[in-house]
N, C-alpha and C positions, 0 to 999 in steps of 0.2 A: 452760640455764645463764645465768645472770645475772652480766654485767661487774663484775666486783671479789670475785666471791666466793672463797674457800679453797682448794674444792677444784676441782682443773685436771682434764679429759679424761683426759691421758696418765698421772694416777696407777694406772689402770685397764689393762685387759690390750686392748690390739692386736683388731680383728679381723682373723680368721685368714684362710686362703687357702681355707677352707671355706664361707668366708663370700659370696665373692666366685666361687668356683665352681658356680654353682645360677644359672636360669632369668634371662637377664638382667635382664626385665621388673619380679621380685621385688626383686634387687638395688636397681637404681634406686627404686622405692618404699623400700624397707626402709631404706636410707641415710638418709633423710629423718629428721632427727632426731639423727642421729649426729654426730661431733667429725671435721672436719679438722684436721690438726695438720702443721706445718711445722718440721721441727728444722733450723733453715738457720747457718752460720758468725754471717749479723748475729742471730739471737734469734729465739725461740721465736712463730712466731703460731698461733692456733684461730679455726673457725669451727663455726657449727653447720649445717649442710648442710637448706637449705631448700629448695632445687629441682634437681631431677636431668633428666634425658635418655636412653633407651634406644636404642642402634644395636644392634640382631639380625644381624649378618652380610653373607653373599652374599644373602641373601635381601631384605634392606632394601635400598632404590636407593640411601636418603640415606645408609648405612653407608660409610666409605673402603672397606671390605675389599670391598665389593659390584662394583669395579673391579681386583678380583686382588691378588694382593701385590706391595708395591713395598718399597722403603727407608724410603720416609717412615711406611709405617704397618705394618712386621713386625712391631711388638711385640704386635698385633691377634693375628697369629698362632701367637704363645706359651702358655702357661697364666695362667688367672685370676689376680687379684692385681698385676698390675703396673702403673705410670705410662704413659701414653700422650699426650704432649704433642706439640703439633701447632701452626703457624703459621698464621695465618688474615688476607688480607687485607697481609699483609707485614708485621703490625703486632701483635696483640694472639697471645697463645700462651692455649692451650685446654688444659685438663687431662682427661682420662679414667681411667680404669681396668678393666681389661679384665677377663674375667668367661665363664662359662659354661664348659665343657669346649676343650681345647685343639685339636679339630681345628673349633670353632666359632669364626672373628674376631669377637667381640662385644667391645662395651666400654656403661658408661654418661658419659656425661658429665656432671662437677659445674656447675651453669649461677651458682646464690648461695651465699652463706652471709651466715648470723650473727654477725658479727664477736665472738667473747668471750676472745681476748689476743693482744698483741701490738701493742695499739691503736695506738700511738705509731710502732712499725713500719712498720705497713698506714701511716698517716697519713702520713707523712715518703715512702713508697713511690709513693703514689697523687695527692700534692702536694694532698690537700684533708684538710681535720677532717670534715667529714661522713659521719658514722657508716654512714648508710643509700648512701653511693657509693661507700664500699671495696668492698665482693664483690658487688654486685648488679649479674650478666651475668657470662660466663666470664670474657671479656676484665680488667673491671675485676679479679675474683676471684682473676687468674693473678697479673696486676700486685702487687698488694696481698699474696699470700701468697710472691712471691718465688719464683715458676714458672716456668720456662724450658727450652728443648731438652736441657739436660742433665741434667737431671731424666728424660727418657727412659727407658723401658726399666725402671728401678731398681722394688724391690720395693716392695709398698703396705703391708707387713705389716713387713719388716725394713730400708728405707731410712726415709731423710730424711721422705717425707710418709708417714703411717699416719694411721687411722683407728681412734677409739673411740665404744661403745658410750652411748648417754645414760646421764646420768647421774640421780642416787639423786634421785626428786622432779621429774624433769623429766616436763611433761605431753606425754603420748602425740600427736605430728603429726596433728591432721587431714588427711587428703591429697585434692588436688585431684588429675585426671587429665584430661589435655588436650593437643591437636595440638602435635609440638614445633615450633619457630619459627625464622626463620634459614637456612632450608634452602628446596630448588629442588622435590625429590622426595618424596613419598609424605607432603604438607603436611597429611596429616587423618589419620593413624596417631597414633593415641591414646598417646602414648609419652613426656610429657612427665608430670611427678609434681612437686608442692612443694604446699607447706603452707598451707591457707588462712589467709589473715587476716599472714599475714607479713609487714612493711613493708619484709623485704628480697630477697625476690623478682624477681625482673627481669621481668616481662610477667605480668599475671593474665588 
């Protein structure tokens, strides 16, 4: 999708909770391509979802849930489809969305996007015009689309953030696949996915 055009993301129907319940590793690829979409009190922002993150559970070190269930990360252990936002560093909030069958904690996390509305938004959020430092890395991504603790928990399908489907004419993601980054444990698990040739990408 290209900034200024007609038709928006969200005229389009939601992915489901079908969508987000299957293999998390798919998810995370599969997203790649797809619409963030934020329906907040201040106005509407979109992004196009250029690079993802897979946590697999108890089984991954670098997964929260791989350290049991706590408070901060129960909603790991709900069913697919939901917000998963999380403090990192005391400062920047991280978004996810949890995924796979309910007694698996998985989630992916969204790392960029492709700013396509809400420019003015993100801009005025993120205190810079620079297209390419709105969403590129979670942190800045979370800022800019107006992401925060209370966003928790809330559905991905019928709250405030949902996701859709690309749109009519948009070209198919090449995807890259590569160690994810940011992280202490299992730093060569191939689990990281976004889009080659993206300039808004956070790390290639």
């Amino acid at each position: 999708m290209k900034v200024g055009v007609d038709l928006y993301p969200w005229e389009q129907v939601p992915l489901g909770y079908d969508f987000f319940a299957r293999d998390t590793k798919k998810v995370a690829c599969e997203l790649l391509g797809t619409y963030m979409v934020h329906f907040s009190p201040e106005g509407v922002t979109a992004g196009r979802v250029v690079e993802t993150e897979a946590y697999l559970g108890p089984s991954d070190p670098a997964c929260h849930s791989a350290r049991g269930r706590t408070e901060r990360n129960a909603v790991m252990f709900g069913p697919a489809g939901f917000v998963y936002v999380y403090l990192i560093y005391g400062v920047h909030y991280c978004i996810n969305i949890t995924t796979d069958k309910p007694e698996v904690p998985a989630a992916v996390l969204i790392r960029a996007l492709e700013p396509v509305a809400g420019l003015e938004l993100m801009q005025r959020r993120r205190g810079t015009h620079k297209l390419k430092e709105l969403c590129r890395g979670p942190g800045r991504l979370a800022q800019a689309m107006g992401i925060t603790r209370e966003l928790n928990g809330t559905s991905a399908i019928e709250g405030p953030i949902r996701f859709y489907p690309p749109l009519p004419g948009d070209p198919r993601p090449d995807i890259v696949v590569a160690p994810r980054i940011g992280i202490r444990e299992a730093t060569d698990w191939l689990l990281r996915y976004y889009v080659r040739g993206s300039p808004f990408v956070s790390y290639k």
